[in-house]
C-alpha positions as a Markdown table, in Angstrom:
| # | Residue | x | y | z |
|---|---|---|---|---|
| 1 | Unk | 137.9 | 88.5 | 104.8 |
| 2 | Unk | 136.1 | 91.8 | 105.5 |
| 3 | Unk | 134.7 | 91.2 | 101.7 |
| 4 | Unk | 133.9 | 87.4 | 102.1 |
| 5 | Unk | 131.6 | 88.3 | 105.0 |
| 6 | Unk | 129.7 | 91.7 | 103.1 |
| 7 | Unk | 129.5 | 89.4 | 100.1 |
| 8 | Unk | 127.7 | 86.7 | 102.5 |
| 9 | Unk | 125.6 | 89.6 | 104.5 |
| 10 | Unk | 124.5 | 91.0 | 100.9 |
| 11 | Unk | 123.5 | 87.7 | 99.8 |
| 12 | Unk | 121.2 | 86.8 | 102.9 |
| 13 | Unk | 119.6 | 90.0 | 102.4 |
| 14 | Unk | 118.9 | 89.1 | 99.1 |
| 15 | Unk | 117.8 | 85.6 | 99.7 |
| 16 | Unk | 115.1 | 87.1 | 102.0 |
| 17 | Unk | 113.4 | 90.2 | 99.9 |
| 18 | Unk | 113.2 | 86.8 | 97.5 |
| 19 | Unk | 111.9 | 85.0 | 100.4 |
| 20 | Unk | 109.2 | 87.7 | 101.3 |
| 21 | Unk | 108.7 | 88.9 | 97.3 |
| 22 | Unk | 107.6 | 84.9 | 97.2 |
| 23 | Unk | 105.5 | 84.8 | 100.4 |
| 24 | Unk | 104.0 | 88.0 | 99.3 |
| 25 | Unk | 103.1 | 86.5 | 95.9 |
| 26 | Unk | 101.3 | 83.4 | 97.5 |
| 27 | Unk | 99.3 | 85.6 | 99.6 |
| 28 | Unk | 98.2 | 87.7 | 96.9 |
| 29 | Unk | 97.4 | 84.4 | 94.7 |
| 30 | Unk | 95.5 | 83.7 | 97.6 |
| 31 | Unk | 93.9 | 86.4 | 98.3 |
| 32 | Unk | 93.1 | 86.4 | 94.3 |
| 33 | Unk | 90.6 | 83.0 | 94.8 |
| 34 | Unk | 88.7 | 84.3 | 97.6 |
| 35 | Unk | 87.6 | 87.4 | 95.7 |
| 36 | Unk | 87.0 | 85.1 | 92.9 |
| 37 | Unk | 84.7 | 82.8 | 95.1 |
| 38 | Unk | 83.0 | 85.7 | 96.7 |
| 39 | Unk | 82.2 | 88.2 | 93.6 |
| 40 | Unk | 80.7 | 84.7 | 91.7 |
| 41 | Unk | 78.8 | 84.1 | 94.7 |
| 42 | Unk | 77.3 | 87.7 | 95.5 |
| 43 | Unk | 76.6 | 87.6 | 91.3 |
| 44 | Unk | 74.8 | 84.5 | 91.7 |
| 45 | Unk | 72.9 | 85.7 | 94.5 |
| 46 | Unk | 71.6 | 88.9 | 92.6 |
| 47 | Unk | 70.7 | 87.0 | 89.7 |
| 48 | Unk | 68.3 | 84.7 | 92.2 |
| 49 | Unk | 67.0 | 88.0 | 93.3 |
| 50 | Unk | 66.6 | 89.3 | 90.2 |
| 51 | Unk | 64.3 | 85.9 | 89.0 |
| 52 | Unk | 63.1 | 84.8 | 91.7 |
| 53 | Unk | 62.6 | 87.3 | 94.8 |
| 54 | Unk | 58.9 | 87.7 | 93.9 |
| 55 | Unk | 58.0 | 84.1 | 94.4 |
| 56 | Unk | 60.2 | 84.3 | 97.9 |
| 57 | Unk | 58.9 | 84.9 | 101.2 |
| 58 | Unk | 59.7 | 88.3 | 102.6 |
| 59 | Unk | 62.4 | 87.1 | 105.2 |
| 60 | Unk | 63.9 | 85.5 | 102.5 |
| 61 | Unk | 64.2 | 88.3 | 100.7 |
| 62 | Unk | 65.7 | 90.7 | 103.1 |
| 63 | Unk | 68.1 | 87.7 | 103.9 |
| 64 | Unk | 69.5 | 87.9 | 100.3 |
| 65 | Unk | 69.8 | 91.5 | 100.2 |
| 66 | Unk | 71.8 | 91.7 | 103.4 |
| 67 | Unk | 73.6 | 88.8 | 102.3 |
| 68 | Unk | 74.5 | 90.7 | 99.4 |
| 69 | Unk | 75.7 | 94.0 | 101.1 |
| 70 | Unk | 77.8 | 91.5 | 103.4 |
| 71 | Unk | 79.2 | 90.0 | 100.2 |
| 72 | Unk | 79.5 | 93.5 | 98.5 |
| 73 | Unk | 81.6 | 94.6 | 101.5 |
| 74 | Unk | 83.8 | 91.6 | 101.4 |
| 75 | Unk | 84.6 | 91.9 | 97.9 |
| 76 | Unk | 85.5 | 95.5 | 99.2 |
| 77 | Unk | 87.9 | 94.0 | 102.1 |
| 78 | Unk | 89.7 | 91.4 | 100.0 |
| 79 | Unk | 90.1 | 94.3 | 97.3 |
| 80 | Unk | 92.1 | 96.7 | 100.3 |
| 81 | Unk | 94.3 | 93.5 | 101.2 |
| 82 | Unk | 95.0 | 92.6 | 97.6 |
| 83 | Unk | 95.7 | 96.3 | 97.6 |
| 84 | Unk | 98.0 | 96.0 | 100.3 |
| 85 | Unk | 100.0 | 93.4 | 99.0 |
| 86 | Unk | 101.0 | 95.0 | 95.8 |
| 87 | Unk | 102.0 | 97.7 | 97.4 |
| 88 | Unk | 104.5 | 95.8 | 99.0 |
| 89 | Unk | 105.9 | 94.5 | 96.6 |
| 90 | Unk | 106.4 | 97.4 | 95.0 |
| 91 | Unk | 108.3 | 98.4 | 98.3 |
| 92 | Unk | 110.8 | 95.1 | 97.9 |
């Protein structure tokens, strides 16, 4: 009897690291597309800079390039959660 129920209590232990290695995963996936979507957007945006900031008004300008910092420091953000995440699942 006394085994029956460690046997159980070891098996819903396990069933949730695989629950929480999974959810882990998905966030991480994630996590994954927005840094994606934010380094092809802050590339994009330098590469307008790069062409076209000389035909651009001056507040336009200084728009982009805080734009870009605020992207730059997203990308940096999304990299420490990423981070994160591995790191636990290399805990699990």
């Amino acid at each position: 009897m006394e085994r029956a129920r460690l046997s159980a209590t070891l098996e819903g232990a396990r069933r949730r690291a695989v629950s929480e290695l999974d959810r882990l995963k998905e966030q991480l996936i994630y996590l994954r597309l927005w840094m994606g979507i934010v380094v092809v957007a802050e590339i994009s945006l330098l590469g307008w800079l790069a062409s076209a900031a000389e035909n651009a008004s001056d507040t336009i300008r200084w728009l982009a390039i805080a734009t870009a910092v605020l992207l730059g420091f997203g990308i940096y953000l999304l990299h420490r959660q990423i981070q994160r995440r591995i790191d636990e699942i290399g805990r699990l």
